[in-house]
C-alpha positions as protocol buffer text, in pm:
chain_id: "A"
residue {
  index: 1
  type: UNK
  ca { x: -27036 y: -8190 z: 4881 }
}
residue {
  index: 2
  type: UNK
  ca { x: -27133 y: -8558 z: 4901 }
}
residue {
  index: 3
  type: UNK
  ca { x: -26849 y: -8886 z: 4931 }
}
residue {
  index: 4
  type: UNK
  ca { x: -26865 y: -8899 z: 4522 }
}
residue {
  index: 5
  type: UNK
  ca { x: -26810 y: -8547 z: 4437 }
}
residue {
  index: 6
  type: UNK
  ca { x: -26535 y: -8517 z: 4741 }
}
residue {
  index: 7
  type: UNK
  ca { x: -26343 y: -8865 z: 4554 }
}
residue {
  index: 8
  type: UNK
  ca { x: -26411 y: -8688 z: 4196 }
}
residue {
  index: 9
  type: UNK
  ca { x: -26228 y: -8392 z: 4299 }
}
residue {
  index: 10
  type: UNK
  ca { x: -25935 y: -8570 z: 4445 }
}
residue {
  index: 11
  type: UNK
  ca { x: -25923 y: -8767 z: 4154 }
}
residue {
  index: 12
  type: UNK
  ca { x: -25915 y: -8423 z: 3921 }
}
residue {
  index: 13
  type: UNK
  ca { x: -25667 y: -8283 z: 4131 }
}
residue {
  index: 14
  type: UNK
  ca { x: -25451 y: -8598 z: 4096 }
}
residue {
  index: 15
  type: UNK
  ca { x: -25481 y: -8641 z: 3767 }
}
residue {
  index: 16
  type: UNK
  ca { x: -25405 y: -8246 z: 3747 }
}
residue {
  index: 17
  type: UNK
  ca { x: -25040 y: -8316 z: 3967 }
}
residue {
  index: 18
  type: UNK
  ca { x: -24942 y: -8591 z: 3759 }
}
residue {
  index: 19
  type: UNK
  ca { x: -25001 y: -8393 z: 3429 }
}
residue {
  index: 20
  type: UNK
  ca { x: -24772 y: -8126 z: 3590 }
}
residue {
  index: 21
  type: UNK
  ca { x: -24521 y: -8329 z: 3670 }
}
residue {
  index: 22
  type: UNK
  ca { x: -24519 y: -8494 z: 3291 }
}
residue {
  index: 23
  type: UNK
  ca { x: -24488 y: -8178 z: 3163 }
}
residue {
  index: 24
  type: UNK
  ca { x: -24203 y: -8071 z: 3379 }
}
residue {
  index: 25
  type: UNK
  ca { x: -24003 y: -8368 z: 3301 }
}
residue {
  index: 26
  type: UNK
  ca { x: -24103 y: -8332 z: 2916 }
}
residue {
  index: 27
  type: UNK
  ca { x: -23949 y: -7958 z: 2953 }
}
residue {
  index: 28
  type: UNK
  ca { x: -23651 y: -8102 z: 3187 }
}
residue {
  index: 29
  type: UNK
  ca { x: -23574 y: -8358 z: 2899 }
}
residue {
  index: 30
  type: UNK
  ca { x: -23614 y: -8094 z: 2591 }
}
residue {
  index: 31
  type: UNK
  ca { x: -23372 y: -7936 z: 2756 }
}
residue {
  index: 32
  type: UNK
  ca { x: -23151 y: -8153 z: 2868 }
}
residue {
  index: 33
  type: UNK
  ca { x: -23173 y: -8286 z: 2476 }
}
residue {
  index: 34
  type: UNK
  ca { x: -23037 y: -7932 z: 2379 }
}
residue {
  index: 35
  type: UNK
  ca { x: -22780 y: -7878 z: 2562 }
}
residue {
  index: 36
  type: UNK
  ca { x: -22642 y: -8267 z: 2494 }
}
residue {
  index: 37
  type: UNK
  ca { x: -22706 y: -8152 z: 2101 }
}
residue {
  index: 38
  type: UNK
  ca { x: -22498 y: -7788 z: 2154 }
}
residue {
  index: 39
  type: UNK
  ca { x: -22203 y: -7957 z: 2314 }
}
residue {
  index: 40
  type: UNK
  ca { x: -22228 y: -8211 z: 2003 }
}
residue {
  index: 41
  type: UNK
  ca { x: -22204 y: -7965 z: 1736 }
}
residue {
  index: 42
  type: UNK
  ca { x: -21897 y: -7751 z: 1926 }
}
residue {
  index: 43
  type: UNK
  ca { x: -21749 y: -8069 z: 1940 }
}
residue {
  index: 44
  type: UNK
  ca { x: -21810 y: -8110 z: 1567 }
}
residue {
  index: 45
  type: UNK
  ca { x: -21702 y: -7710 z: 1530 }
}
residue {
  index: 46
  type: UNK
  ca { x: -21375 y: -7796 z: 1721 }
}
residue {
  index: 47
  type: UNK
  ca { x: -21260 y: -8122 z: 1504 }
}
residue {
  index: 48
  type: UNK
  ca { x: -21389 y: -7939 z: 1168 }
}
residue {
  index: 49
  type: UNK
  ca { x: -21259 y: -7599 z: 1168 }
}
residue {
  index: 50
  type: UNK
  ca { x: -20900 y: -7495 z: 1123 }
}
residue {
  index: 51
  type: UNK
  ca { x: -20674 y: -7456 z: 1457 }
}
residue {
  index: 52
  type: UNK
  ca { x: -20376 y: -7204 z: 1367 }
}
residue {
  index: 53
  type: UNK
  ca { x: -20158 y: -7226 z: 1693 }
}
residue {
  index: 54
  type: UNK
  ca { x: -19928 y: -6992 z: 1823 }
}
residue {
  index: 55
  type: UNK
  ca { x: -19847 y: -6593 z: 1792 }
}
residue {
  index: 56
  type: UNK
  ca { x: -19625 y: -6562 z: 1481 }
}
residue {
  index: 57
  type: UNK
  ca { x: -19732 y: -6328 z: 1203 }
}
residue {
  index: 58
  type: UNK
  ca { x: -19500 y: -6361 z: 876 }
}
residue {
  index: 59
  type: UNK
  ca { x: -19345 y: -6136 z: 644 }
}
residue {
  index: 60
  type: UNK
  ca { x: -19323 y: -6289 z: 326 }
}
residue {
  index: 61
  type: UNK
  ca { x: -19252 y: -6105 z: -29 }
}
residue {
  index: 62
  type: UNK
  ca { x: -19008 y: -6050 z: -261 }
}
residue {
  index: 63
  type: UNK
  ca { x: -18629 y: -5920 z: -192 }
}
residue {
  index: 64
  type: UNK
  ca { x: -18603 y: -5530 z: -189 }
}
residue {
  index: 65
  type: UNK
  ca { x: -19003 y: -5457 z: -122 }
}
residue {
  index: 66
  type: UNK
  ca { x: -18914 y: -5361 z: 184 }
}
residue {
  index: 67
  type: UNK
  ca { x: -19027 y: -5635 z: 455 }
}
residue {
  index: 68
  type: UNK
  ca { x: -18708 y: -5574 z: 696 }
}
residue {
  index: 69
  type: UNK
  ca { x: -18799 y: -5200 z: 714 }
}
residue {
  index: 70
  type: UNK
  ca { x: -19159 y: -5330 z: 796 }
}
residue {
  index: 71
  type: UNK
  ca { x: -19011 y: -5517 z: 1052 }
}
residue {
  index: 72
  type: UNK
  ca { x: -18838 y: -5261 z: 1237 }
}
residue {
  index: 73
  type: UNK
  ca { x: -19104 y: -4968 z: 1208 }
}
residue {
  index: 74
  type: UNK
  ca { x: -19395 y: -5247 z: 1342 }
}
residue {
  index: 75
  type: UNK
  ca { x: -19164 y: -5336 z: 1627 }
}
residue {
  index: 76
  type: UNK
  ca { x: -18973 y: -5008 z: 1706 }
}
residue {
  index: 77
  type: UNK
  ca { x: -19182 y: -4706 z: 1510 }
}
residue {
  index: 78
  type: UNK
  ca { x: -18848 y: -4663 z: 1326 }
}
residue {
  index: 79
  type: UNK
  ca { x: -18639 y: -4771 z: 1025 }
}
residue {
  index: 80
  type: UNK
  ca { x: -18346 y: -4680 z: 1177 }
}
residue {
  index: 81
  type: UNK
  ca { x: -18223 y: -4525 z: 840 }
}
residue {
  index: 82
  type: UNK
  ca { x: -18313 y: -4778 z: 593 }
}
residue {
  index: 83
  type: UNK
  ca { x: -18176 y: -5139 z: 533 }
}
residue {
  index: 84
  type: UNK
  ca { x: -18006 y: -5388 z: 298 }
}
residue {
  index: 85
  type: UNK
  ca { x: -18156 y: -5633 z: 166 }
}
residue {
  index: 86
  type: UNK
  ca { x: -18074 y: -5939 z: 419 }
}
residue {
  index: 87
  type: UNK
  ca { x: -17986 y: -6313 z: 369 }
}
residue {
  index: 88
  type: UNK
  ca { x: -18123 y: -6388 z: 688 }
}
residue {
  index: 89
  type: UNK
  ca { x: -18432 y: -6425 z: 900 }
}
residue {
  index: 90
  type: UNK
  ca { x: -18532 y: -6116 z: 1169 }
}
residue {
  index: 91
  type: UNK
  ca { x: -18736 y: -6223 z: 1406 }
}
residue {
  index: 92
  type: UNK
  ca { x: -18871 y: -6109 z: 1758 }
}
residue {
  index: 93
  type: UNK
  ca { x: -19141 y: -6171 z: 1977 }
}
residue {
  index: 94
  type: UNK
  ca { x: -19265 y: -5784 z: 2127 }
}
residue {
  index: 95
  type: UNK
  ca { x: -19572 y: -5545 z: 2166 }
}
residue {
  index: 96
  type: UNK
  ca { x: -19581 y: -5339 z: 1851 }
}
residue {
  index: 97
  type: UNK
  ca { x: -19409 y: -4978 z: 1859 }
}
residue {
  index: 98
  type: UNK
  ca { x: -19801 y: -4820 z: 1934 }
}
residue {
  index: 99
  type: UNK
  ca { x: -19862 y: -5068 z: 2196 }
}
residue {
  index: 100
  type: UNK
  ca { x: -19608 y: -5039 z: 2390 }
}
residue {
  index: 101
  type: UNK
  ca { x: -19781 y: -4879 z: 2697 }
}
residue {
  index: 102
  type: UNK
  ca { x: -20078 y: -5129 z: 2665 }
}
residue {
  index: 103
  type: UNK
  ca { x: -20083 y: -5468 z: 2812 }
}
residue {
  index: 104
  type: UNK
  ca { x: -20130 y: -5654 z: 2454 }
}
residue {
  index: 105
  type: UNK
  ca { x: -20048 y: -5963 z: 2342 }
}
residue {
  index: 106
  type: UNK
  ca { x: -19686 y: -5989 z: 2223 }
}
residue {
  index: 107
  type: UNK
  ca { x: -19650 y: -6095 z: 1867 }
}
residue {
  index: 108
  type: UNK
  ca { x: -19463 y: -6309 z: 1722 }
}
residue {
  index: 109
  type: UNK
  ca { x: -19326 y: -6118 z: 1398 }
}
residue {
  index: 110
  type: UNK
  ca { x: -19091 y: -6291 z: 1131 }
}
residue {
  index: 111
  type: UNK
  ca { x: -18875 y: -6154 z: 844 }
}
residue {
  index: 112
  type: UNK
  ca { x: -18796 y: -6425 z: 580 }
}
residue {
  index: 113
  type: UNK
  ca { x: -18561 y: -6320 z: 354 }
}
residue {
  index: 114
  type: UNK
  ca { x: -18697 y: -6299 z: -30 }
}
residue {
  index: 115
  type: UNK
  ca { x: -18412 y: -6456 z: -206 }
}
residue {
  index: 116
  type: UNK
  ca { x: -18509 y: -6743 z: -412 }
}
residue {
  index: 117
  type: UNK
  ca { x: -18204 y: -6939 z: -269 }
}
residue {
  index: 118
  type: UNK
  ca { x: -18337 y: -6874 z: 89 }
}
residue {
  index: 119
  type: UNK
  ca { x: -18736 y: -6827 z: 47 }
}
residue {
  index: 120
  type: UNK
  ca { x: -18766 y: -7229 z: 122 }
}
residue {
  index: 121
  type: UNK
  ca { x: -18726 y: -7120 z: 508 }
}
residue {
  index: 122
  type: UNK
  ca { x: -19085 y: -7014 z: 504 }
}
residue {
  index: 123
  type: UNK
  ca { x: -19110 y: -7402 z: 535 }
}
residue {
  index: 124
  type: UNK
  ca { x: -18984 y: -7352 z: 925 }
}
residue {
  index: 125
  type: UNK
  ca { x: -19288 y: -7135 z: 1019 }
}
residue {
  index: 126
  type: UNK
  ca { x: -19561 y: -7133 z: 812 }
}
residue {
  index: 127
  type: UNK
  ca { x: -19681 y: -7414 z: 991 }
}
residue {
  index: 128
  type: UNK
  ca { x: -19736 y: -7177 z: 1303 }
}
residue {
  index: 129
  type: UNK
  ca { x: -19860 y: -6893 z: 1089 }
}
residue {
  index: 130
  type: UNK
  ca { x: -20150 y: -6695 z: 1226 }
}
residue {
  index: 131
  type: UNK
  ca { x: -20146 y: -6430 z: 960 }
}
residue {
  index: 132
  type: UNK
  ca { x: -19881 y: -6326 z: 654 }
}
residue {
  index: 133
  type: UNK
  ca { x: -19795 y: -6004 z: 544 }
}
residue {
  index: 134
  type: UNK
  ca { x: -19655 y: -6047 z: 193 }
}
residue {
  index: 135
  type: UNK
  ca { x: -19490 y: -5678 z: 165 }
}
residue {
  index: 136
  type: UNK
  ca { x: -19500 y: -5561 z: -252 }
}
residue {
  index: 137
  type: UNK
  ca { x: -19283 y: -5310 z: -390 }
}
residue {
  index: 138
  type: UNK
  ca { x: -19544 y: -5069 z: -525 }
}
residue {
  index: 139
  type: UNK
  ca { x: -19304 y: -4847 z: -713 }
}
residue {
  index: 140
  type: UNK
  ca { x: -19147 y: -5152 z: -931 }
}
residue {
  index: 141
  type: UNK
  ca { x: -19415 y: -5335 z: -910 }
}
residue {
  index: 142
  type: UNK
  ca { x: -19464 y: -5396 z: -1338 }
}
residue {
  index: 143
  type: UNK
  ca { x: -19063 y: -5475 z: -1333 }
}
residue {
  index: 144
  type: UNK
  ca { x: -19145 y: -5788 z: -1093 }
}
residue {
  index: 145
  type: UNK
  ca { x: -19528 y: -5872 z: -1158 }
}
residue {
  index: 146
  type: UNK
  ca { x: -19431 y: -6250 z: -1287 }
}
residue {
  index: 147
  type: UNK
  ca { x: -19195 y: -6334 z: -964 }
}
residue {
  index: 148
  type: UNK
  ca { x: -19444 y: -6168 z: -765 }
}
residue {
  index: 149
  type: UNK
  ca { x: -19721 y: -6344 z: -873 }
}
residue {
  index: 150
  type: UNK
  ca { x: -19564 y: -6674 z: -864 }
}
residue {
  index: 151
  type: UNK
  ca { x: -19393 y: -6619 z: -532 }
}
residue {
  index: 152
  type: UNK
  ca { x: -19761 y: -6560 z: -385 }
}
residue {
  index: 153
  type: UNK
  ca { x: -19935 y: -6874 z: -568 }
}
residue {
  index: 154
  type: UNK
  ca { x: -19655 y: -7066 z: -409 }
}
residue {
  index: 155
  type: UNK
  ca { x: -19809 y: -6982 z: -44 }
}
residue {
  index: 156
  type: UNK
  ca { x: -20137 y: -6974 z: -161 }
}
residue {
  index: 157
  type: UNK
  ca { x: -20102 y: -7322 z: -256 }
}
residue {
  index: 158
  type: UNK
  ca { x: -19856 y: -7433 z: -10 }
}
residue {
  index: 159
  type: UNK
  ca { x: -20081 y: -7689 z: 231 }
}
residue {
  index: 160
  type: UNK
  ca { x: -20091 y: -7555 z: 517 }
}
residue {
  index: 161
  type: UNK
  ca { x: -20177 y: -7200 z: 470 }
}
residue {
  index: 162
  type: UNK
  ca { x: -20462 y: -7358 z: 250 }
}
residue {
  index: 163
  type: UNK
  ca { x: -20523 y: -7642 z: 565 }
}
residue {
  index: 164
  type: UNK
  ca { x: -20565 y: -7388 z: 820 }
}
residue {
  index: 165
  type: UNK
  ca { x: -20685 y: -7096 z: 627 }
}
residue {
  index: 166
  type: UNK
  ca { x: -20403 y: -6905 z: 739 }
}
residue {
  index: 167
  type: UNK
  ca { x: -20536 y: -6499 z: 626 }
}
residue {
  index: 168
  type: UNK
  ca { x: -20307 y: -6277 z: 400 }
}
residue {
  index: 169
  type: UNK
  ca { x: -20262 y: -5936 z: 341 }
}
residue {
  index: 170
  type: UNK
  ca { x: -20122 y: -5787 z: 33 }
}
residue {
  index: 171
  type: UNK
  ca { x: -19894 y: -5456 z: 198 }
}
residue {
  index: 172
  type: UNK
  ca { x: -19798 y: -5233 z: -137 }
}
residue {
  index: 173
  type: UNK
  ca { x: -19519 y: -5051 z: 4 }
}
residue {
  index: 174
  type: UNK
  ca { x: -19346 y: -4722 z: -81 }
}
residue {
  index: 175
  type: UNK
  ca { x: -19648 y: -4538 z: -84 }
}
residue {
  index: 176
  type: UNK
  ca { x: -19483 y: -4236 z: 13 }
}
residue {
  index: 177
  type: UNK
  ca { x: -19365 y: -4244 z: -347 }
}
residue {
  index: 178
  type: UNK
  ca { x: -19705 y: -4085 z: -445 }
}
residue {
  index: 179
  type: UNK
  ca { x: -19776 y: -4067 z: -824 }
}
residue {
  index: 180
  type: UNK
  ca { x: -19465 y: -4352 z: -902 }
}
residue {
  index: 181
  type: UNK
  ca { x: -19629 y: -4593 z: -699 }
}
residue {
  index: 182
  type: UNK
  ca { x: -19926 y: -4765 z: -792 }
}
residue {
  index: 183
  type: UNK
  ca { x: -20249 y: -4816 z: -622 }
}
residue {
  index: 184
  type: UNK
  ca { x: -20364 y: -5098 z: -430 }
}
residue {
  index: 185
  type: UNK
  ca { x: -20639 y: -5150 z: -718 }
}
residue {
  index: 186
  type: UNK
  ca { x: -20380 y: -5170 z: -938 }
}
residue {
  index: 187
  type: UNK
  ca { x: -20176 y: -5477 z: -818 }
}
residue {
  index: 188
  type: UNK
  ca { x: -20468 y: -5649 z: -657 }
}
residue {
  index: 189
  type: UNK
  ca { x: -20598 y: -5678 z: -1039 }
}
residue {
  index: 190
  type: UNK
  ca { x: -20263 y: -5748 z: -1192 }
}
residue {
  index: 191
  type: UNK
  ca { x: -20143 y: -5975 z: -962 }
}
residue {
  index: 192
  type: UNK
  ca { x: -20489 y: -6153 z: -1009 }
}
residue {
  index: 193
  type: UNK
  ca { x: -20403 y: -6142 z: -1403 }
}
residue {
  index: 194
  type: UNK
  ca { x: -20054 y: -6276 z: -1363 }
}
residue {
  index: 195
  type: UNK
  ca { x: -20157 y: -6585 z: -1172 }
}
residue {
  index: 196
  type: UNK
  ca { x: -20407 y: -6694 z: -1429 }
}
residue {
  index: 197
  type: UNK
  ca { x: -20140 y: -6707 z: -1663 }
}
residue {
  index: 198
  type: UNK
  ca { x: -19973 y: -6908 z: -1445 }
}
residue {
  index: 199
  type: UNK
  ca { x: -20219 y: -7138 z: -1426 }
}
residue {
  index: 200
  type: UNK
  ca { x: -20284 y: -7171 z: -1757 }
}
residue {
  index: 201
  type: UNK
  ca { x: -19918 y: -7234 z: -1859 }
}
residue {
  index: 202
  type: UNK
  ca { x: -19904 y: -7465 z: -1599 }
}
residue {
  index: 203
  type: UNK
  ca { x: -20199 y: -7666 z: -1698 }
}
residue {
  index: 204
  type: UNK
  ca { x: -20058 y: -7666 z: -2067 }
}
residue {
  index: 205
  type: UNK
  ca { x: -19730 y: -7862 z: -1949 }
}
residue {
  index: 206
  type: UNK
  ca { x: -19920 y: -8115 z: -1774 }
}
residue {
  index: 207
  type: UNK
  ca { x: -20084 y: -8148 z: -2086 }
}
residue {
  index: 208
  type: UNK
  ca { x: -19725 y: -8173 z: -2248 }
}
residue {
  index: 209
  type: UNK
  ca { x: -19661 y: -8467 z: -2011 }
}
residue {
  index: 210
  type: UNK
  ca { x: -19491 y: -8207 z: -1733 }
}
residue {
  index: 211
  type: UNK
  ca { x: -19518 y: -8284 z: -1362 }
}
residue {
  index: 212
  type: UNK
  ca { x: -19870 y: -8297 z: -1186 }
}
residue {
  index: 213
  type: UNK
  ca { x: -20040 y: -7990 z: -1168 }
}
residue {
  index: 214
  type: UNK
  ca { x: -20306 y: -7922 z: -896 }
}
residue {
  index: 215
  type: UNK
  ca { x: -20529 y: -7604 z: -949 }
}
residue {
  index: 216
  type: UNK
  ca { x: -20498 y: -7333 z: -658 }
}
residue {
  index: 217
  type: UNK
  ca { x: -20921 y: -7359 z: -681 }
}
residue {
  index: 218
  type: UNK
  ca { x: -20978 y: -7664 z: -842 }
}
residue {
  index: 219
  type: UNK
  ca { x: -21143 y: -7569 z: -1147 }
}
residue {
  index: 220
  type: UNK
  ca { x: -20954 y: -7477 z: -1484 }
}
residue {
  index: 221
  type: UNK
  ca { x: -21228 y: -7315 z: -1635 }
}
residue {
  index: 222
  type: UNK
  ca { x: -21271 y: -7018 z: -1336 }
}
residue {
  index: 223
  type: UNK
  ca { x: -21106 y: -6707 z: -1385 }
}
residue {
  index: 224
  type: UNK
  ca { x: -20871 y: -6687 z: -1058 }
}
residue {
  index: 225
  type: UNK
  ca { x: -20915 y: -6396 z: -831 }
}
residue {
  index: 226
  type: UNK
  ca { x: -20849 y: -6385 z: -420 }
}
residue {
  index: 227
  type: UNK
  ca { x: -21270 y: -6322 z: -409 }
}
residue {
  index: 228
  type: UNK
  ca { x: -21286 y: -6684 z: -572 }
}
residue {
  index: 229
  type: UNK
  ca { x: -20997 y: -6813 z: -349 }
}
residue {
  index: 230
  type: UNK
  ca { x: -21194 y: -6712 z: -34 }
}
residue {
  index: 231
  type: UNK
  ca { x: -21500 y: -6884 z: -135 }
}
residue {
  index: 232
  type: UNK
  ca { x: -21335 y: -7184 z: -250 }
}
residue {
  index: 233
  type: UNK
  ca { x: -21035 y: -7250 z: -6 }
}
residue {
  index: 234
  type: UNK
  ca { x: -21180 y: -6981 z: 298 }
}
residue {
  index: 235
  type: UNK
  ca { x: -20811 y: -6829 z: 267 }
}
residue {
  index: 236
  type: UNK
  ca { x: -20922 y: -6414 z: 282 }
}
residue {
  index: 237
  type: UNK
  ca { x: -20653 y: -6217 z: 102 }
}
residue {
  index: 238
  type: UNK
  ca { x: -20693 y: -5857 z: 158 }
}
residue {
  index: 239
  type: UNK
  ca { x: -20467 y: -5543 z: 54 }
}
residue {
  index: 240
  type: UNK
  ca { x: -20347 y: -5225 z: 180 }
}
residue {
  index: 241
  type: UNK
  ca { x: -20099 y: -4958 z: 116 }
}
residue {
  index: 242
  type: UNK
  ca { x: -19804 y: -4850 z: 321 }
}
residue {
  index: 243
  type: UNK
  ca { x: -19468 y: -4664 z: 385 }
}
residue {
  index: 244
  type: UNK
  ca { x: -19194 y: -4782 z: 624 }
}
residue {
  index: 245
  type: UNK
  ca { x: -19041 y: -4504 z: 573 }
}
residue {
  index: 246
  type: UNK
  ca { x: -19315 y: -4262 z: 694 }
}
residue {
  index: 247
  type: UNK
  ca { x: -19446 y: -4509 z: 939 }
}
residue {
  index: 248
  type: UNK
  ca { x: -19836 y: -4559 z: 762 }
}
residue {
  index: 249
  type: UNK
  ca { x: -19825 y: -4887 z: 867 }
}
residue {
  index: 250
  type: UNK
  ca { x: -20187 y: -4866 z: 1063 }
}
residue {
  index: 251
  type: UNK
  ca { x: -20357 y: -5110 z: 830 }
}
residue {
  index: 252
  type: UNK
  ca { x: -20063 y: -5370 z: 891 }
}
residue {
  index: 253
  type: UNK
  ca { x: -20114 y: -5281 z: 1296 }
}
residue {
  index: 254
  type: UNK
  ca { x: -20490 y: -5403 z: 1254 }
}
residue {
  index: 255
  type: UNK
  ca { x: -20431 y: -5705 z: 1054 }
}
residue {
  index: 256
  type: UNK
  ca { x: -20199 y: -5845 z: 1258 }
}
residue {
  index: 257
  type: UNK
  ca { x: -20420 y: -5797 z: 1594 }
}
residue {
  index: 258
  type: UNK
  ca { x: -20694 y: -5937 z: 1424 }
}
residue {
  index: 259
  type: UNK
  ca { x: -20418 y: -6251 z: 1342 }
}
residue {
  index: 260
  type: UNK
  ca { x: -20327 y: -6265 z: 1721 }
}
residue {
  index: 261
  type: UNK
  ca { x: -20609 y: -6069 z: 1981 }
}
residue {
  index: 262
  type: UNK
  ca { x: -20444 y: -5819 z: 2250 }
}
């Protein structure tokens, strides 16, 4: 190989090292792009979604459904023979009655009374509120549809639950009553039916120069029902049936530790 061919070569080879090298730091800045771009959008992810702080899990509903007896069964597996209906707030923060040889997460769990002259204390933790339980008599369910219904567009609409998407399940108790109580199907429907007619007689005294009415999903002309809710306001509202008395209170168990992980 001759002078020319030997400075041709080293030239090749060069030109070979420095194409390398451009390609390395082409790759080295691709990915150095990506990474800046992932942090970006969890960044974005953080300041966007809704932050729900704490442990607490709520027991909402009407008085006499049966949320007290909830209470005690989730946090002690018994009912200790039954309640009274209660003017004030039970509250604890434990390993449920199933977990208590696990190393869980305590919850959080609150009792707020269901009298209409106390109910405004929801105000004190729904702020907190990973998840609500809002505990239906199943049994007299058709004598207390209309409070039911309006009781439960009250959280629905109350700003925070909406705010932080706070999730809600829909606990028909008393199903140990068999054929007198009625089905989860049943009340999710009803309940669904009741609050459009709240809506709509709300929307007609607005109309009558009544206060300000603000739509629980923004658009008069929708039928209401919790699918709708969930796609409009990302607030889930599922349902389940269960007995304090017997203790069939599994479905409650799992919504709650998907509110607050073990």
């Amino acid at each position: 190989m001759d002078t020319f061919d030997q400075a041709a070569l080293q030239v090749d080879v060069q030109e070979g090292q420095d194409l390398a090298g451009a390609v390395k730091s082409s790759q080295f800045l691709w990915i150095l792009g990506g990474l800046a771009l992932l942090l970006l959008v969890v960044g974005v992810l953080r300041i966007l979604l809704p932050k729900r702080k704490g442990n607490s899990v709520l027991l909402l509903g009407p008085s006499g459904s049966g949320k007290t007896s909830l209470f005690l069964q989730l946090r002690d597996g018994d009912t200790h023979n039954g309640t009274v209906a209660s003017m004030h707030e039970n509250a604890g923060t434990f390993l449920l009655a199933s977990e208590k040889a696990q190393q869980n997460r305590p919850v959080h769990l609150v009792d707020v009374p269901g009298h209409p002259k106390v109910r405004s204390r929801v105000e004190s933790y729904v702020d907190n509120a990973r998840g609500i339980i809002f505990v239906i008599d199943s049994v007299d369910f058709m004598g207390q549809k209309t409070a039911v219904a309006e009781q439960l567009l009250e959280i629905l609409a109350h700003p925070a639950v909406r705010k932080q998407r706070v999730p809600m399940l829909i606990a028909c108790n008393k199903s140990d009553e068999g054929a007198k109580a009625h089905t989860v199907e049943f009340v999710r429907k009803r309940v669904e039916r009741e609050i459009n007619q709240i809506r709509q007689t709300q929307s007609t005294l607005e109309d009558s120069g009544g206060a300000k009415f603000v739509d629980i999903i923004g658009n008069m002309q929708e039928e209401f029902t919790f699918e709708v809710l969930q796609k409009k306001n990302g607030v889930s509202v599922s349902s389940a049936s269960c007995s304090a008395l017997t203790g069939h209170v599994d479905e409650l168990r799992s919504f709650i530790r998907r509110c607050v992980p073990s």
